[in-house]
N, C-alpha and C positions, 0 to 999 in steps of 0.2 A: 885417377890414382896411379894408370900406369906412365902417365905424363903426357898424354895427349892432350891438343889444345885446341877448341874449334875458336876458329874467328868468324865471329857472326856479321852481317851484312857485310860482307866482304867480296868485290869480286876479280878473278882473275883476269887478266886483260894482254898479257905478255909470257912470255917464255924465254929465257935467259941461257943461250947456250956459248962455253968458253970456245976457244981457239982447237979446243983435244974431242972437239965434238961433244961432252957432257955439260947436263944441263946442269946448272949451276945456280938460280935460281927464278921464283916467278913474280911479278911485279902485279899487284891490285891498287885495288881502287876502293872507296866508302864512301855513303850517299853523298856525305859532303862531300865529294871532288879529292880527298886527301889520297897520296900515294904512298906506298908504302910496298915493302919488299920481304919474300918469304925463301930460305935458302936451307938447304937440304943436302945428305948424300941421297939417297933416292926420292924418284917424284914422281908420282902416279895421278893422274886426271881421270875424272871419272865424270865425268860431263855428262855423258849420255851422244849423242851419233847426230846430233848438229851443234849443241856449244864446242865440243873436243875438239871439231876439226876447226868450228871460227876460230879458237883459240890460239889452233897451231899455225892455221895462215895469217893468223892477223900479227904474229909473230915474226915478221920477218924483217931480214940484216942484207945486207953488202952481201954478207957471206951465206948468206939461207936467202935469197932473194924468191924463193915460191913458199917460204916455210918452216917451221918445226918439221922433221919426222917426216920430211916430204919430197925426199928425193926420189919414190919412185911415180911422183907425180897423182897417185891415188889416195891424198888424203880430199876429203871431204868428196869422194865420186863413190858410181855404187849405191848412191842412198835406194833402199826399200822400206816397204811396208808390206803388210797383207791385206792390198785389196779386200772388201766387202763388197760382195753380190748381195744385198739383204733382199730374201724373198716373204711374204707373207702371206696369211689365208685366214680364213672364218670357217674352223671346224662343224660338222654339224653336229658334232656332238662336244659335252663341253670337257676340254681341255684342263681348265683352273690354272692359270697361270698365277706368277705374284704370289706362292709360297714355298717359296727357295731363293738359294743364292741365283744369280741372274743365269747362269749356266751350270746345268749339271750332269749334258748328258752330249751329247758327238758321233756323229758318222764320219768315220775316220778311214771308210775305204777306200778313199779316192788320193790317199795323198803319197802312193806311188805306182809303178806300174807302166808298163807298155808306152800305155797311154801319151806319156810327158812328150814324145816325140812330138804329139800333133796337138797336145794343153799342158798348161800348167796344172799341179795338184792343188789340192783344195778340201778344205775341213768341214762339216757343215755342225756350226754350232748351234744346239735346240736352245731356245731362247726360253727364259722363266716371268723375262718383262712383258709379257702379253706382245700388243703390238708399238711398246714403248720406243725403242731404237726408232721403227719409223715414223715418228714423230705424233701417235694419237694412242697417250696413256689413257687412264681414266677421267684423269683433268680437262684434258682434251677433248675425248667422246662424250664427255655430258653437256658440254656448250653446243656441239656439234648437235645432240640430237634433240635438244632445247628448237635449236635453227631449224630442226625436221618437225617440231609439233610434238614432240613429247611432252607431258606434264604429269605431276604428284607422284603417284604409285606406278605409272605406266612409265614412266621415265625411267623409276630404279629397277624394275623389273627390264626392260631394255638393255640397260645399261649393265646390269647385273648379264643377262642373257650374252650379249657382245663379247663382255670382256673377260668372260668364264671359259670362251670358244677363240678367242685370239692365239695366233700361233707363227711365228716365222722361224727363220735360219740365218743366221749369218756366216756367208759362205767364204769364210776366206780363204785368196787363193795366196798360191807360190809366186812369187814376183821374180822376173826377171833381173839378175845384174846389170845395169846399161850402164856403162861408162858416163853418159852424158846426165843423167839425173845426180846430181850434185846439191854438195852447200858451198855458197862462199861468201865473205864479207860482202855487206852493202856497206862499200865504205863511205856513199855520199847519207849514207840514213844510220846515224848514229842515236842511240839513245840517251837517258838525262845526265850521263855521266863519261859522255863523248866514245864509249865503246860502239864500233861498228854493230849494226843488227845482222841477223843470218840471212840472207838472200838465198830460195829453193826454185832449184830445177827439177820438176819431176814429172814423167810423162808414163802412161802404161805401154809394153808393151802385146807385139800383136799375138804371144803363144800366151800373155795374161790374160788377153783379152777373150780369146779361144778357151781358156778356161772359167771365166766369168760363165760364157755361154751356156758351158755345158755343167756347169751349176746348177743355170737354169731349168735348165731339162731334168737332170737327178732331182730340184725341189717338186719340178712339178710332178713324178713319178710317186714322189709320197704324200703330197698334197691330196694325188688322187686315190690312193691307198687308203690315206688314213679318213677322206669323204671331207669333201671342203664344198662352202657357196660360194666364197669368192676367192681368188687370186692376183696377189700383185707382185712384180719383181722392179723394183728402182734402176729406172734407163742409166743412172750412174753409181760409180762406184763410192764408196763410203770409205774413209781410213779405218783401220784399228787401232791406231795410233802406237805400232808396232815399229818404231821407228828402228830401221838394220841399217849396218852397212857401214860406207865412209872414212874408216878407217880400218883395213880388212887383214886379217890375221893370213898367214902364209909361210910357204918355205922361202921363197923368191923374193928377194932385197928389191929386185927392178920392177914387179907387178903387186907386193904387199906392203903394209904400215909397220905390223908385229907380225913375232913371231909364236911360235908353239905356246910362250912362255906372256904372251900380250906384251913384251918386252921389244921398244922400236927397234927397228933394222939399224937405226942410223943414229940413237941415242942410246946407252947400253945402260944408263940409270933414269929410265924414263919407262913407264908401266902406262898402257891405254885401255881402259877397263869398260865394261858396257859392249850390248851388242851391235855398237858399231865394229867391232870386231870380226863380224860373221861375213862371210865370203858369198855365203846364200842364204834364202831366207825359210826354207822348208815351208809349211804349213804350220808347225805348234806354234802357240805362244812364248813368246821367248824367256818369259819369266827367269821360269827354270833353268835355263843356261846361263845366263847372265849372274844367277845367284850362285851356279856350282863355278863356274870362271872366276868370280870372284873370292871364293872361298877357297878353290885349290891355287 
């Protein structure tokens, strides 16, 4: 009604900037192969913190020869997440998991403090899925205890037993900025409609990894609190699927994308929205920022 128009299976593939530095408009694409062109006074991408940035590099002229938005060399670098330490145990007494939303409760001391000098901070979110994230829901423990000799009534009593006392943490920590964990086109692996795919560089660092650890140690401190039989902490880390970074908000034209205003350094009608924006990645989930940036 108020004359907005979505174009459905349509995808961006270009970025159109004139001679005066403004972007002028963006070039798609539709399943069929057809092209077709979207032109605007203002143009805001909202991709999310690995399409935004292919978008903006795969964008490039004579005169942008690295890019959209990409003069100070830091579009699609930076990329984070929030590691997961997922730790878990078998309460001796029963827990009841699987009657709530998947999270509803956090130990949230650890996510500042002295400490960051020698680790990263770190969230420890109480889990409501039993021991589902690591992979043995209820689906899964009753084949599993089938294979041990359980049977009839001895089975669902087991199994009832088990999964009433299932309890982990997912510890995610603060991730490191590193320049060299990036996105950028795979220009040789194009998809069905010839747009490059994202090609990811991403490695932990070692004050993440320092924090991982000592995850470790704070799960097992309430594990043994709260009286556990068994204990496990996963040798590797899990995504949250918290994707940060890559195009990073700033006062500084030469080390950021946007500014205060999510508005590029180097396109003045051009808005980069999503927490690709975020310079660091704290501990919270980024939800909530991402939804007030967008709003104000």
């Amino acid at each position: 009604a108020l004359g907005a128009r979505i174009m459905e299976s349509s995808v961006a593939y270009f970025v159109e900037v004139d001679s005066e530095g403004l972007v002028e408009g963006v070039r798609f694409k539709r399943p069929d192969g057809s092209e077709h062109r979207a032109t605007g006074r203002i143009f805001v991408i909202a991709a999310h913190a690995i399409e935004t940035p292919k978008l903006l590099l795969i964008s490039r002229t004579d005169a942008l020869p690295d890019g959209v938005a990409n003069s100070s060399g830091a579009v699609g670098r930076y990329l984070m997440d929030h590691p997961v330490q997922l730790s878990w145990a078998l309460a001796k007494e029963p827990l009841y998991p699987y009657r709530s939303p998947l999270e509803n409760a956090g130990i949230e001391d650890f996510r500042d403090g002295e400490f960051r000098r020698e680790h990263s901070a770190f969230r420890m979110a109480v889990g409501e899925d039993g021991w589902s994230f690591p992979g043995t829901p209820p689906t899964a423990l009753a084949p599993q205890l089938v294979g041990e000799g359980y049977r009839g009534q001895r089975l669902v009593e087991e199994l009832n037993y088990r999964a009433a006392r299932q309890f982990r943490f997912a510890n995610l920590i603060e991730q490191m900025p590193l320049y060299e964990n990036r996105i950028v086109p795979a220009w040789a692996q194009t998809d069905a409609i010839g747009i490059p795919r994202p090609r990811i560089f991403y490695r932990l660092d070692e004050l993440t990894r320092q924090g991982m650890a000592r995850a470790r140690e704070v799960s097992d401190r309430v594990f043994e609190a709260v009286g556990v039989t068994f204990v496990e902490h996963s040798p590797e880390h899990f995504g949250a699927g918290h994707v940060i970074g890559t195009y990073r908000m700033g006062d500084d034209p030469a080390t950021s994308v946007v500014d205060a205003e999510q508005r590029s350094h180097d396109h003045p009608n051009l808005f980069l929205l999503g927490s690709g924006v975020f310079p660091t990645a704290g501990t919270a989930n980024p939800t909530l920022t991402i939804a007030a940036l967008a709003l104000w």
